[in-house]
mmCIF file of the N, C-alpha and C atoms, coordinates in Angstrom:
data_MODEL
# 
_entry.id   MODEL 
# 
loop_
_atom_site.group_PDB 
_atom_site.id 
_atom_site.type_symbol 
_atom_site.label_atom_id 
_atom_site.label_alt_id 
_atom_site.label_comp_id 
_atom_site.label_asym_id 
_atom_site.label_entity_id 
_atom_site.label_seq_id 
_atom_site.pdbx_PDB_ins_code 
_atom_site.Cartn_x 
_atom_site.Cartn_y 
_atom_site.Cartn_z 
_atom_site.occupancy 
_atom_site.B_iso_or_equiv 
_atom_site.pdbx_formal_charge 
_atom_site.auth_seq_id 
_atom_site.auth_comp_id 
_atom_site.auth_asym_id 
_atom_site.auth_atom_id 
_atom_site.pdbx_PDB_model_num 
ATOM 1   N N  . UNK A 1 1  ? -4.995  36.061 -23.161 1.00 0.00 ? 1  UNK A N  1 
ATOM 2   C CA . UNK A 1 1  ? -5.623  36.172 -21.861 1.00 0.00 ? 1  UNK A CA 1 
ATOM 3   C C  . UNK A 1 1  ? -5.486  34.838 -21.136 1.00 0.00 ? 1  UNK A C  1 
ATOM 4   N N  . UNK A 1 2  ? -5.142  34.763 -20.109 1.00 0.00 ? 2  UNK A N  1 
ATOM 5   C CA . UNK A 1 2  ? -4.912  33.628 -19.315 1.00 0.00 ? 2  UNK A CA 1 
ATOM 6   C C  . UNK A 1 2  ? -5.415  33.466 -17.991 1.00 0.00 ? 2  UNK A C  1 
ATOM 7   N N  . UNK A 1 3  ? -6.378  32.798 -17.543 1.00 0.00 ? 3  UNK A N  1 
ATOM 8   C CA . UNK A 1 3  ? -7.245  32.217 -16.905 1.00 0.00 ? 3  UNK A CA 1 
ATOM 9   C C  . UNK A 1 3  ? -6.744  31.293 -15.976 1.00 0.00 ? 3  UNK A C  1 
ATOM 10  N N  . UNK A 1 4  ? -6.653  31.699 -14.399 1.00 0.00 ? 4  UNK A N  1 
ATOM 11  C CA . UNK A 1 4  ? -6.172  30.485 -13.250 1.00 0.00 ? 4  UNK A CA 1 
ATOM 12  C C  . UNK A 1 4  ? -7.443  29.472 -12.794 1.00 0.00 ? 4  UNK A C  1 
ATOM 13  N N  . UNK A 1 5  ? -7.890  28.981 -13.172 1.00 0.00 ? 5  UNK A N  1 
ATOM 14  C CA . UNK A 1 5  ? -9.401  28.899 -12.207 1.00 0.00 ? 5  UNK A CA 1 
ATOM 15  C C  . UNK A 1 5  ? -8.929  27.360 -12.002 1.00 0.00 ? 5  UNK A C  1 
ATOM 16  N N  . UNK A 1 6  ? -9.214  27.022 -10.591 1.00 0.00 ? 6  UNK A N  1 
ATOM 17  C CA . UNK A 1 6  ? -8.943  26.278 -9.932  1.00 0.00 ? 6  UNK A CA 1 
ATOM 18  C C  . UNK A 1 6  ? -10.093 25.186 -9.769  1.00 0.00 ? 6  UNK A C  1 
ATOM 19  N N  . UNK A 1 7  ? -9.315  24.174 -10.540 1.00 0.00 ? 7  UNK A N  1 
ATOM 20  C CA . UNK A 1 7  ? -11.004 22.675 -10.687 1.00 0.00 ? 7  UNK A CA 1 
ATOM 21  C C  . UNK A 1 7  ? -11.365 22.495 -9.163  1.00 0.00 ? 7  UNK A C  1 
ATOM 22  N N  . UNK A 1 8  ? -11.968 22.064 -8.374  1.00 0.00 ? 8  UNK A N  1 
ATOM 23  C CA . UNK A 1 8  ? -12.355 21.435 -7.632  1.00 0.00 ? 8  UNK A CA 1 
ATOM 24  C C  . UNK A 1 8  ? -13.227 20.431 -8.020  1.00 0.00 ? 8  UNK A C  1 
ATOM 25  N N  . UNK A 1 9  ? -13.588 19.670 -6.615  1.00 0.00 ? 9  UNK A N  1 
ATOM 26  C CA . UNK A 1 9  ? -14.813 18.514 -6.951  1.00 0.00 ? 9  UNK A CA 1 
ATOM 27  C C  . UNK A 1 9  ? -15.232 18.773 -4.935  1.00 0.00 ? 9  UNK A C  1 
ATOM 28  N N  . UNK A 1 10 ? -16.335 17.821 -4.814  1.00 0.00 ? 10 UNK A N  1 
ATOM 29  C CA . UNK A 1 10 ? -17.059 17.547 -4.071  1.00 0.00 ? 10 UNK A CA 1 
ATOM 30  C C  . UNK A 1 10 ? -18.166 16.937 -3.728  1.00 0.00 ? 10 UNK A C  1 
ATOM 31  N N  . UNK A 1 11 ? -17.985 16.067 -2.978  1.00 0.00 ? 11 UNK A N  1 
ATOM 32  C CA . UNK A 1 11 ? -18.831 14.836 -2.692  1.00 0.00 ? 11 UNK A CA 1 
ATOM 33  C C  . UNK A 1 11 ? -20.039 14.779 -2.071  1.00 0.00 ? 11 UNK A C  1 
ATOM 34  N N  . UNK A 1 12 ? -21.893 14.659 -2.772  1.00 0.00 ? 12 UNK A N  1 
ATOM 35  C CA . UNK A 1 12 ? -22.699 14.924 -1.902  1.00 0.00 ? 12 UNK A CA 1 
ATOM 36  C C  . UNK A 1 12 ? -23.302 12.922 -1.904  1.00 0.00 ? 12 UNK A C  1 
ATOM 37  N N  . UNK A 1 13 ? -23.290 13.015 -0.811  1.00 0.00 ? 13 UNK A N  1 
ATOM 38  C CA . UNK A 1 13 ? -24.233 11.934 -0.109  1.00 0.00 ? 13 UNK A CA 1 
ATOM 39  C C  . UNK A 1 13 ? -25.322 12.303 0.436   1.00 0.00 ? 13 UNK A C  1 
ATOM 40  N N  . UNK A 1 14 ? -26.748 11.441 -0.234  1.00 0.00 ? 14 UNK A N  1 
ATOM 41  C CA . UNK A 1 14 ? -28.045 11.800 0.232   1.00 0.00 ? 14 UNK A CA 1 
ATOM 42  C C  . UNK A 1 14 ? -28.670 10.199 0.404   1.00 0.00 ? 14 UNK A C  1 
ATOM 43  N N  . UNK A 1 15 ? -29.407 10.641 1.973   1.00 0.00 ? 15 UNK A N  1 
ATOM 44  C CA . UNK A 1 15 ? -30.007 9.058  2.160   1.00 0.00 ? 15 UNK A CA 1 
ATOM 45  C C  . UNK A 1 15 ? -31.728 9.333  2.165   1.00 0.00 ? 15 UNK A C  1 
ATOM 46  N N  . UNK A 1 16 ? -32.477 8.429  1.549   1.00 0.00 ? 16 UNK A N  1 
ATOM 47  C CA . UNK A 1 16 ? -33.693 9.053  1.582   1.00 0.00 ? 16 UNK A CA 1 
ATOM 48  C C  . UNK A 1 16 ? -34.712 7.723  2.248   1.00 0.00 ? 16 UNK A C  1 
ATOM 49  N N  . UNK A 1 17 ? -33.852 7.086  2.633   1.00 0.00 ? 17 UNK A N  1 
ATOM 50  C CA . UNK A 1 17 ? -34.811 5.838  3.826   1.00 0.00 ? 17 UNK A CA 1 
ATOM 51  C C  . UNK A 1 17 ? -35.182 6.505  5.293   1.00 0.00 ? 17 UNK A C  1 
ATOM 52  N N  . UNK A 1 18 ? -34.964 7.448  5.230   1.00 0.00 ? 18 UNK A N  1 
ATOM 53  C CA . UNK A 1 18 ? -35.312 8.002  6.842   1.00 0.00 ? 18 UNK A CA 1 
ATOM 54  C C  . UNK A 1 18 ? -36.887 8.097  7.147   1.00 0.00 ? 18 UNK A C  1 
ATOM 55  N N  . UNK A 1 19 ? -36.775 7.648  8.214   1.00 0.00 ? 19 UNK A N  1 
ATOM 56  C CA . UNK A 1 19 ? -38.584 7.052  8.448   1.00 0.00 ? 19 UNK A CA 1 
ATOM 57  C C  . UNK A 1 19 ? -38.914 7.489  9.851   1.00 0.00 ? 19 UNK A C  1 
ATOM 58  N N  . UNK A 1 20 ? -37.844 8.119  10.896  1.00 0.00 ? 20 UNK A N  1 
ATOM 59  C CA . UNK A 1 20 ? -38.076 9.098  12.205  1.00 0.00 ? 20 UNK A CA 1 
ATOM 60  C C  . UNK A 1 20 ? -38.360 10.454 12.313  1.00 0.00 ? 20 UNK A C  1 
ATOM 61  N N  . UNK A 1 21 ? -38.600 11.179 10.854  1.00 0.00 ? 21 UNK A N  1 
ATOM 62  C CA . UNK A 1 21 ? -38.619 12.611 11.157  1.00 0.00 ? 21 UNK A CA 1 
ATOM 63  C C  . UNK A 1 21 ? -37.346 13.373 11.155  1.00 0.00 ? 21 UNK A C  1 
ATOM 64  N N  . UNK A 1 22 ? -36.348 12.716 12.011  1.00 0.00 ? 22 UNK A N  1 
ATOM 65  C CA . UNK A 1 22 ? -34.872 13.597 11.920  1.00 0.00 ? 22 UNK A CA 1 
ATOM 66  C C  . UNK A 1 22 ? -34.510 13.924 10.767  1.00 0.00 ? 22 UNK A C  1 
ATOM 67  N N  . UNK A 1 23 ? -33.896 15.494 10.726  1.00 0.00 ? 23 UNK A N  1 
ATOM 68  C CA . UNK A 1 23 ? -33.021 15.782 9.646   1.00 0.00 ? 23 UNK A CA 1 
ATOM 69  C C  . UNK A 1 23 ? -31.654 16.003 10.285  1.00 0.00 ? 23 UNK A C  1 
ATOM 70  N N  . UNK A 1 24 ? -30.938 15.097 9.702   1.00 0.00 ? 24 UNK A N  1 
ATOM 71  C CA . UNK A 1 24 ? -29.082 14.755 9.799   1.00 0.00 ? 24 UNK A CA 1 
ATOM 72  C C  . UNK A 1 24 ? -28.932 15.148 8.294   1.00 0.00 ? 24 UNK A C  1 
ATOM 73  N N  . UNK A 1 25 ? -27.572 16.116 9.056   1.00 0.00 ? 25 UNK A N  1 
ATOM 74  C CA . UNK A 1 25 ? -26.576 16.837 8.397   1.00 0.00 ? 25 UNK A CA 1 
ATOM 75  C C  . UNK A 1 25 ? -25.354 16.513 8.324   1.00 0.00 ? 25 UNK A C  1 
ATOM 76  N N  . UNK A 1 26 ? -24.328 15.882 7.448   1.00 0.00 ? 26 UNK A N  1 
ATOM 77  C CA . UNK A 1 26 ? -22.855 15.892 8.306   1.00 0.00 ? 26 UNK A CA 1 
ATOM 78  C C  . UNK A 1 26 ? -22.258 16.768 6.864   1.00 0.00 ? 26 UNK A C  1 
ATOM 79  N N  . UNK A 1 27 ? -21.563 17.677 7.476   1.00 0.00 ? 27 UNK A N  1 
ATOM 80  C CA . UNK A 1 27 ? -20.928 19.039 6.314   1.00 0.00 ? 27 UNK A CA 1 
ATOM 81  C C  . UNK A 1 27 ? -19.494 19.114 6.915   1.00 0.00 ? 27 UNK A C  1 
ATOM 82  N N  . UNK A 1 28 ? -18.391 19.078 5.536   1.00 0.00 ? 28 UNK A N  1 
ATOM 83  C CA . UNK A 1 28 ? -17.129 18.720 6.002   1.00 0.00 ? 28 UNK A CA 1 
ATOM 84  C C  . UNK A 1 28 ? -16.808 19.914 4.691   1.00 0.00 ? 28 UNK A C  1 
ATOM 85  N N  . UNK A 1 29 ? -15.307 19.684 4.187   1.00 0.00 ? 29 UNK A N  1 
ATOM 86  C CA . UNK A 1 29 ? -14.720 20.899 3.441   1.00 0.00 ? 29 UNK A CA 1 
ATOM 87  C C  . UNK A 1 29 ? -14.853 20.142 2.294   1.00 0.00 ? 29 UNK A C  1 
ATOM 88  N N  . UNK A 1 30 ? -15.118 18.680 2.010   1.00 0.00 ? 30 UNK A N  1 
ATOM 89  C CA . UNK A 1 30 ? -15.031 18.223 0.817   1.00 0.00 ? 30 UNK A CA 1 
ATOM 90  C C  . UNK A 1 30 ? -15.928 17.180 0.517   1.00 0.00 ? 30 UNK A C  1 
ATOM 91  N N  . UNK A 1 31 ? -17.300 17.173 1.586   1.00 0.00 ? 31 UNK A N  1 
ATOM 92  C CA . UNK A 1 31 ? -18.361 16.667 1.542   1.00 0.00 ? 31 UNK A CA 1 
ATOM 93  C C  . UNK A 1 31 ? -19.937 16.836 1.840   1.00 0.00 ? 31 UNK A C  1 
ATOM 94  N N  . UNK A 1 32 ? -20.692 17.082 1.886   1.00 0.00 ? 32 UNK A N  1 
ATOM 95  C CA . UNK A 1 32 ? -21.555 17.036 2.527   1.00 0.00 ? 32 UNK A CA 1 
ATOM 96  C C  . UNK A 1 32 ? -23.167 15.836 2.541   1.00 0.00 ? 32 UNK A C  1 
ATOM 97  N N  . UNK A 1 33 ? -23.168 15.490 3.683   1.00 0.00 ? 33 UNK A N  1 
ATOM 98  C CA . UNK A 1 33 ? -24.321 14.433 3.695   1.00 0.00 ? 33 UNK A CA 1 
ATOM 99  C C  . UNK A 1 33 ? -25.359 14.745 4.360   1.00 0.00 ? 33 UNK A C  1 
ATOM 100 N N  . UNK A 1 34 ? -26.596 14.103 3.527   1.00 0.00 ? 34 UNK A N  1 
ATOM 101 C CA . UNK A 1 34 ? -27.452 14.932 4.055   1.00 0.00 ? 34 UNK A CA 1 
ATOM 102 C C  . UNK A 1 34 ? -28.885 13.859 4.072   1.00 0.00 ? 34 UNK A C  1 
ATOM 103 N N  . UNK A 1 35 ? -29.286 13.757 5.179   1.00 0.00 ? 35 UNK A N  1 
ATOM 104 C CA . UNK A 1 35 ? -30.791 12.798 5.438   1.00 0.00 ? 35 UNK A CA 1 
ATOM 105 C C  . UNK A 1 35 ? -30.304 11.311 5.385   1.00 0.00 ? 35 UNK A C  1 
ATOM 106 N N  . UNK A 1 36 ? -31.015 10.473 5.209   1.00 0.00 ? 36 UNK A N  1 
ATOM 107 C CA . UNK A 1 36 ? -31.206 9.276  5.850   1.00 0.00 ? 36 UNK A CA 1 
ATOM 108 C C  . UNK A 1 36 ? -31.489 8.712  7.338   1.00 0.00 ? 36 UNK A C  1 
ATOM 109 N N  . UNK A 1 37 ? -31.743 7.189  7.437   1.00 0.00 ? 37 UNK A N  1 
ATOM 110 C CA . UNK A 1 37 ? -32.028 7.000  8.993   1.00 0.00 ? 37 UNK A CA 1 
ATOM 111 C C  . UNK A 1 37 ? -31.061 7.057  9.460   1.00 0.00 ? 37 UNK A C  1 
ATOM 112 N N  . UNK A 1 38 ? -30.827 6.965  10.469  1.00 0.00 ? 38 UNK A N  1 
ATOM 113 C CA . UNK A 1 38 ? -29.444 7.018  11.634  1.00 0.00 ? 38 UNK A CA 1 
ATOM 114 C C  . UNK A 1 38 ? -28.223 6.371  11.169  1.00 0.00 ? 38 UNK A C  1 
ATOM 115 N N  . UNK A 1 39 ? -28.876 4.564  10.538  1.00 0.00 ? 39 UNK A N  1 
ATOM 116 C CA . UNK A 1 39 ? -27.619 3.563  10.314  1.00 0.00 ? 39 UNK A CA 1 
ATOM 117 C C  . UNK A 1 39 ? -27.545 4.699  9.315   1.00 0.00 ? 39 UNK A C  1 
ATOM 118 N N  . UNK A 1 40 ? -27.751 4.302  7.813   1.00 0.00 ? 40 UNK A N  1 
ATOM 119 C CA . UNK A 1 40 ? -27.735 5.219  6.915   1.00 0.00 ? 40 UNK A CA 1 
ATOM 120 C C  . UNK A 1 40 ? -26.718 6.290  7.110   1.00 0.00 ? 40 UNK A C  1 
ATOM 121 N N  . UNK A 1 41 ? -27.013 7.007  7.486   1.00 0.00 ? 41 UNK A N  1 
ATOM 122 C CA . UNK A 1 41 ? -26.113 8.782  7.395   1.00 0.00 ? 41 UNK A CA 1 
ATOM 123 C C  . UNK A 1 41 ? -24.812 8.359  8.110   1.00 0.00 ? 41 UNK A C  1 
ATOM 124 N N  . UNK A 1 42 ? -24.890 7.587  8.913   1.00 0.00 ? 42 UNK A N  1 
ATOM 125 C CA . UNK A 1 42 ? -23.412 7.194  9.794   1.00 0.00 ? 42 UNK A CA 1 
ATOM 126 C C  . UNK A 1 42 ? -22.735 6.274  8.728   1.00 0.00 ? 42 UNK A C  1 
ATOM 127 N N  . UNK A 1 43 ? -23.158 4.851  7.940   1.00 0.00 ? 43 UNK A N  1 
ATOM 128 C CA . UNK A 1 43 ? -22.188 4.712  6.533   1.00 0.00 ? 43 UNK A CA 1 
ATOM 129 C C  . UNK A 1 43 ? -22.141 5.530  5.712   1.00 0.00 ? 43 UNK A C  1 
ATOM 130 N N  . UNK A 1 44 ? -22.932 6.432  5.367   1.00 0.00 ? 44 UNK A N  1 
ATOM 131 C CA . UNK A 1 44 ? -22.299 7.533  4.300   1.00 0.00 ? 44 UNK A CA 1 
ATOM 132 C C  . UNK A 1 44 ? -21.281 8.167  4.692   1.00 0.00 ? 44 UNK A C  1 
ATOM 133 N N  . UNK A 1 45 ? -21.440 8.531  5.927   1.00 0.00 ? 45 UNK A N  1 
ATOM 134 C CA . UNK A 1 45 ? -20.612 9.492  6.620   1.00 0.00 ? 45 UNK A CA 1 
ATOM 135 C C  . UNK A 1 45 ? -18.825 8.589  6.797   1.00 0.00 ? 45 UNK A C  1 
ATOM 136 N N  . UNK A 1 46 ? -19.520 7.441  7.139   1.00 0.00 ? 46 UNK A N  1 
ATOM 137 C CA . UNK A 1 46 ? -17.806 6.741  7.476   1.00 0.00 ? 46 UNK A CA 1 
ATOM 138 C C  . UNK A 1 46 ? -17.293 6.399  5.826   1.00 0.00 ? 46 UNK A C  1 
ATOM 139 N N  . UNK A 1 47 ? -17.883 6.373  4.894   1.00 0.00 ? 47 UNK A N  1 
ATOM 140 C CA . UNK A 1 47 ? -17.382 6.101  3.791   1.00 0.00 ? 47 UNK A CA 1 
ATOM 141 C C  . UNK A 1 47 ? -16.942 7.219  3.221   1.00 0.00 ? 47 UNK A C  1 
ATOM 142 N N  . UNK A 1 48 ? -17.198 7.984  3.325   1.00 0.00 ? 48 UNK A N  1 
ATOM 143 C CA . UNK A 1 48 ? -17.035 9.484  2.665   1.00 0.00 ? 48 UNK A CA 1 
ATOM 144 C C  . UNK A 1 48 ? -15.681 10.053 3.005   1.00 0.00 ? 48 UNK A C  1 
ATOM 145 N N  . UNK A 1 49 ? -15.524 9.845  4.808   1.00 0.00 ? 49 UNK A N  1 
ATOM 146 C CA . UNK A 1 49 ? -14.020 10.237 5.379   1.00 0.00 ? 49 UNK A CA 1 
ATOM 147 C C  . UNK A 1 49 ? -12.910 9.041  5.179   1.00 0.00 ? 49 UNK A C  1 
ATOM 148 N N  . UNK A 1 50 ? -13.622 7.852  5.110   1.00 0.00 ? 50 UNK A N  1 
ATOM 149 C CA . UNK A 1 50 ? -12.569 7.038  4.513   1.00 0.00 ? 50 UNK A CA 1 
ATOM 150 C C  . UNK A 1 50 ? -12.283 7.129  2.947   1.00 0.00 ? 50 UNK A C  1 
ATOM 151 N N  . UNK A 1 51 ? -12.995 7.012  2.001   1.00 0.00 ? 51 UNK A N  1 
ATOM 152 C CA . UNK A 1 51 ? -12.579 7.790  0.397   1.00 0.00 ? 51 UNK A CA 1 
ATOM 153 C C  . UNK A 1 51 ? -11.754 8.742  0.884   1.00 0.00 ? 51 UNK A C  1 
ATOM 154 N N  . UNK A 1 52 ? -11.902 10.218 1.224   1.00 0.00 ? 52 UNK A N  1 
ATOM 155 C CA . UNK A 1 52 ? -10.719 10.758 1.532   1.00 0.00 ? 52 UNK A CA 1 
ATOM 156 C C  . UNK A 1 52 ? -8.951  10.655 2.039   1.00 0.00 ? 52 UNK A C  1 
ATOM 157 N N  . UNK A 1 53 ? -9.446  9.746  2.954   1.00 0.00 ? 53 UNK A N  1 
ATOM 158 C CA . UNK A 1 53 ? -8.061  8.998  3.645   1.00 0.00 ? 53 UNK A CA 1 
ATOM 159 C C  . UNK A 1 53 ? -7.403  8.373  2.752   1.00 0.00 ? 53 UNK A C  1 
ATOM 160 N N  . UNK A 1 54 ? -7.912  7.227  1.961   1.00 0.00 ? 54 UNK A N  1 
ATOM 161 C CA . UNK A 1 54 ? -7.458  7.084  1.036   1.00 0.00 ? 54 UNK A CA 1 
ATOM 162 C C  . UNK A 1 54 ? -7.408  7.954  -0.109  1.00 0.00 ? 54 UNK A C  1 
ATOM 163 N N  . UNK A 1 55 ? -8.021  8.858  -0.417  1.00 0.00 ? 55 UNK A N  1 
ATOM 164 C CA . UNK A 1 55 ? -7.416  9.997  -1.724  1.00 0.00 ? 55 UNK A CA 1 
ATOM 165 C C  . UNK A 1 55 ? -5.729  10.752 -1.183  1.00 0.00 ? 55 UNK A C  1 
ATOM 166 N N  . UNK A 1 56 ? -5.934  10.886 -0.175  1.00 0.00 ? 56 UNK A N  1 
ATOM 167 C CA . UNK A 1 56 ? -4.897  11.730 0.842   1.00 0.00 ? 56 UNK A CA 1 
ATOM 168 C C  . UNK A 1 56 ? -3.401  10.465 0.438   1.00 0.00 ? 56 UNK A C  1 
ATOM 169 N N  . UNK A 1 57 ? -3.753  9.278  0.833   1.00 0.00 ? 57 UNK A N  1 
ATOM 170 C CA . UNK A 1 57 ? -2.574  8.406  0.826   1.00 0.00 ? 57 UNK A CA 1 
ATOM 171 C C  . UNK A 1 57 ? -2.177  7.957  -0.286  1.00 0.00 ? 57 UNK A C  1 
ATOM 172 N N  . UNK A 1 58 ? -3.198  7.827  -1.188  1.00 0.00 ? 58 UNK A N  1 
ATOM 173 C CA . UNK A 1 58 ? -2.706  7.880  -2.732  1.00 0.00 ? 58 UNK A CA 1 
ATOM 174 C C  . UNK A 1 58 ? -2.188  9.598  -3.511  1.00 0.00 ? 58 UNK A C  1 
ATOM 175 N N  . UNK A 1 59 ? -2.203  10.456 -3.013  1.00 0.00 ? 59 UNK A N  1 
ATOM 176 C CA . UNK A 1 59 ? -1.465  11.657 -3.232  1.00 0.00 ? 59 UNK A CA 1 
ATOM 177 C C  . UNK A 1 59 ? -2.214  12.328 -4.230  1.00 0.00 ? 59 UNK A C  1 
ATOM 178 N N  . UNK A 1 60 ? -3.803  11.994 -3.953  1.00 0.00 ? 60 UNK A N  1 
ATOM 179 C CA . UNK A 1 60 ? -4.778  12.665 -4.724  1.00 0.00 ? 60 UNK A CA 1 
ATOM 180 C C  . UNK A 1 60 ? -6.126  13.393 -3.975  1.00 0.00 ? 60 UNK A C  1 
ATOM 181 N N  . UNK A 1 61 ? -6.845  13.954 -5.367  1.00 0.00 ? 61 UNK A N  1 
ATOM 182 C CA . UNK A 1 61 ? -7.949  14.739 -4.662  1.00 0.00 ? 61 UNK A CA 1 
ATOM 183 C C  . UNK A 1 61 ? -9.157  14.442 -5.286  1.00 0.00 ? 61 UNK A C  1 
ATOM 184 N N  . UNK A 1 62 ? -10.619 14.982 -4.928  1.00 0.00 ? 62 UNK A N  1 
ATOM 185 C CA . UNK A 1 62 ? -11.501 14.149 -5.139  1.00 0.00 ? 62 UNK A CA 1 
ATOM 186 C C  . UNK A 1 62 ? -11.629 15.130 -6.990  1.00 0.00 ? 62 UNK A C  1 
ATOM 187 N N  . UNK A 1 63 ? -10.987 16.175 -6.910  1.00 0.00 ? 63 UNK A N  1 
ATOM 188 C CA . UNK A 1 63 ? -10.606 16.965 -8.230  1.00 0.00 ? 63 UNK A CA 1 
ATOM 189 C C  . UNK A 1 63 ? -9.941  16.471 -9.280  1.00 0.00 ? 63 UNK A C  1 
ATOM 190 N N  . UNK A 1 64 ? -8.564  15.814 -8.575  1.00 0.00 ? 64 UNK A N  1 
ATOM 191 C CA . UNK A 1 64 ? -7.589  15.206 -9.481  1.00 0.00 ? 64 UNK A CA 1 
ATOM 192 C C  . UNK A 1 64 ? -7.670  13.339 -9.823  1.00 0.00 ? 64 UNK A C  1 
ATOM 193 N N  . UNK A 1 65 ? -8.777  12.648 -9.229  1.00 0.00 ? 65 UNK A N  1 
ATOM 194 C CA . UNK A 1 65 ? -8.620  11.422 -9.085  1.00 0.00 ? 65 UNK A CA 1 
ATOM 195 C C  . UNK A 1 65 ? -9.670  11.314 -10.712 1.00 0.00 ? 65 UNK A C  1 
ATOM 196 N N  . UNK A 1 66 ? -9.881  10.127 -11.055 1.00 0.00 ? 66 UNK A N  1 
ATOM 197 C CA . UNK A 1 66 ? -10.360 9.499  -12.115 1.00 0.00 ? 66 UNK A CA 1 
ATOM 198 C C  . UNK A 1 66 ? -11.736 9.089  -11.650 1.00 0.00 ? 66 UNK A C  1 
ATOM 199 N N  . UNK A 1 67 ? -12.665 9.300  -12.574 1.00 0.00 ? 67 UNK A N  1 
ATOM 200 C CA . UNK A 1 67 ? -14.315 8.849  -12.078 1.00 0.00 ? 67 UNK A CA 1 
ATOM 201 C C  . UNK A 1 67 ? -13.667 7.372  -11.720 1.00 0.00 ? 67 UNK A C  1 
ATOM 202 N N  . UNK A 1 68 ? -13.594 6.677  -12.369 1.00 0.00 ? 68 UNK A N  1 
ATOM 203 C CA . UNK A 1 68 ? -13.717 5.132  -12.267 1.00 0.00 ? 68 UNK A CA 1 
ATOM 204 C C  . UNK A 1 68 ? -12.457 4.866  -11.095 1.00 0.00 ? 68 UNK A C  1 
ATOM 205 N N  . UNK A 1 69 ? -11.458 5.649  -10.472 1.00 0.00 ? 69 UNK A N  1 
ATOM 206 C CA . UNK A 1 69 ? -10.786 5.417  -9.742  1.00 0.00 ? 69 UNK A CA 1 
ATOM 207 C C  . UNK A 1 69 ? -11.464 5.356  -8.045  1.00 0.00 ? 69 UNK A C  1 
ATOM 208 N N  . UNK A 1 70 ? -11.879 6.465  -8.424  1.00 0.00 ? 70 UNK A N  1 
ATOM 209 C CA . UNK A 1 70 ? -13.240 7.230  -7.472  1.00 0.00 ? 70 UNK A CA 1 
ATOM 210 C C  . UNK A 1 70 ? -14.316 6.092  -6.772  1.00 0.00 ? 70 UNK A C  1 
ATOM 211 N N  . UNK A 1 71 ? -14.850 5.816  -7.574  1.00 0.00 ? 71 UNK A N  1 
ATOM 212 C CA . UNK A 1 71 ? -15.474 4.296  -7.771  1.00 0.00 ? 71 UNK A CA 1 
ATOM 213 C C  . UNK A 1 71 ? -15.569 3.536  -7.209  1.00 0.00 ? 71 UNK A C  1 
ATOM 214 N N  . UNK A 1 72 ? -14.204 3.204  -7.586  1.00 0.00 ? 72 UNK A N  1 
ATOM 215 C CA . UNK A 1 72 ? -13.175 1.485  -6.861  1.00 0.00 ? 72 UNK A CA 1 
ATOM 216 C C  . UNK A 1 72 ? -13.424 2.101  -5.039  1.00 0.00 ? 72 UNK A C  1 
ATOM 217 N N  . UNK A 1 73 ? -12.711 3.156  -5.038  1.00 0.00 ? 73 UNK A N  1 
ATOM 218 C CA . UNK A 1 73 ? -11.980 3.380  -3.891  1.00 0.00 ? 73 UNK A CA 1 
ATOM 219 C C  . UNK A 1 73 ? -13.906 3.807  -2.736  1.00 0.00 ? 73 UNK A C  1 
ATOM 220 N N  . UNK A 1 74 ? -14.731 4.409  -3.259  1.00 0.00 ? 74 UNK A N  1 
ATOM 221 C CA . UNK A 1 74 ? -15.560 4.707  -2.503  1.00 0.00 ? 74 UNK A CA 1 
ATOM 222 C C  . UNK A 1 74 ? -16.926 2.905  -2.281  1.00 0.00 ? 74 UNK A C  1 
ATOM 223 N N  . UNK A 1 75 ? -16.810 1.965  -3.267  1.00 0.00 ? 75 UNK A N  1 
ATOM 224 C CA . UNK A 1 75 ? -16.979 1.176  -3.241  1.00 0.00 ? 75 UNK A CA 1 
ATOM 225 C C  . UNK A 1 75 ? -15.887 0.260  -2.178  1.00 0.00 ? 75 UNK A C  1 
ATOM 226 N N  . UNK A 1 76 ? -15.243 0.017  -2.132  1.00 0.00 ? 76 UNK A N  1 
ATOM 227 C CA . UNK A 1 76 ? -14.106 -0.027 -1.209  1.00 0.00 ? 76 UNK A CA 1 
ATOM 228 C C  . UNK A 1 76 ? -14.566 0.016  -0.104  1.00 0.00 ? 76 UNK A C  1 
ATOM 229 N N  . UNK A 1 77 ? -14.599 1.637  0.462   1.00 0.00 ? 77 UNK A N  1 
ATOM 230 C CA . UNK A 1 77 ? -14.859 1.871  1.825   1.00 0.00 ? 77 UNK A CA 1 
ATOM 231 C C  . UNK A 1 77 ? -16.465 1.800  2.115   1.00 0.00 ? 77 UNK A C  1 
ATOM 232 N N  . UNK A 1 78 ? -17.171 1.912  1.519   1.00 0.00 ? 78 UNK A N  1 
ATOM 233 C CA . UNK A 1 78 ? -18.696 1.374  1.930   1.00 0.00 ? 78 UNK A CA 1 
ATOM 234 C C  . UNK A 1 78 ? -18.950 -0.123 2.689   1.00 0.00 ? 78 UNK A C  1 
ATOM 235 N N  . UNK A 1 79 ? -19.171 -0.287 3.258   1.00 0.00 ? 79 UNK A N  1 
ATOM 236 C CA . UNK A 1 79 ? -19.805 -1.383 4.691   1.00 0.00 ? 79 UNK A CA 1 
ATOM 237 C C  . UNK A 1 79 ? -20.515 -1.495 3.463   1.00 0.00 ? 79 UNK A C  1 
ATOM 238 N N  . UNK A 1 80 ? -20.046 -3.112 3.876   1.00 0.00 ? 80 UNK A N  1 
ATOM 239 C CA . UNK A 1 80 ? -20.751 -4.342 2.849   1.00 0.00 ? 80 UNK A CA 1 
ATOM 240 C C  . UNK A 1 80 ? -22.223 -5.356 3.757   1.00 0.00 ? 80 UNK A C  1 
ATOM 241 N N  . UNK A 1 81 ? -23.286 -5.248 3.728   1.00 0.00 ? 81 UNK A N  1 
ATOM 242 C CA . UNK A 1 81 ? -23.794 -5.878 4.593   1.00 0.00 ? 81 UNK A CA 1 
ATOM 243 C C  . UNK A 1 81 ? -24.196 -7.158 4.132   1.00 0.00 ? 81 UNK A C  1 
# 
């Protein structure tokens, strides 16, 4: 018996400093982020589509890449303050 099942992965970002009441959402095909304050959800959000960009240019997916590759690269794109 032979079995196709197709790995995926997917990336959740959650910010829990939010101190205005707003609930922010940002939902993509291979992420979703969810809460924090304003700054907050906007670096998750820009780090999240940049990890991708770079998964895309290295000729990988967030399925096929290596935890610790993963890592580097989302450490990487996170705003250093």
């Amino acid at each position: 018996m032979s079995t196709n099942i197709e790995k995926r992965g997917f990336l959740l970002g959650v910010g829990l400093d939010n101190t205005d009441g707003h609930k922010r959402i940002t939902q993509a095909e291979e992420f979703y982020i969810a809460g924090g304050s304003q700054e907050t959800h906007e670096k998750m959000t820009e780090t999240a589509i940049k990890t991708f960009e770079d998964l895309r240019k290295r000729g990988k997916s967030i399925s096929t890449v290596e935890r610790e590759e993963l890592a580097e690269i989302i450490f990487k794109n996170s705003p250093q303050d």
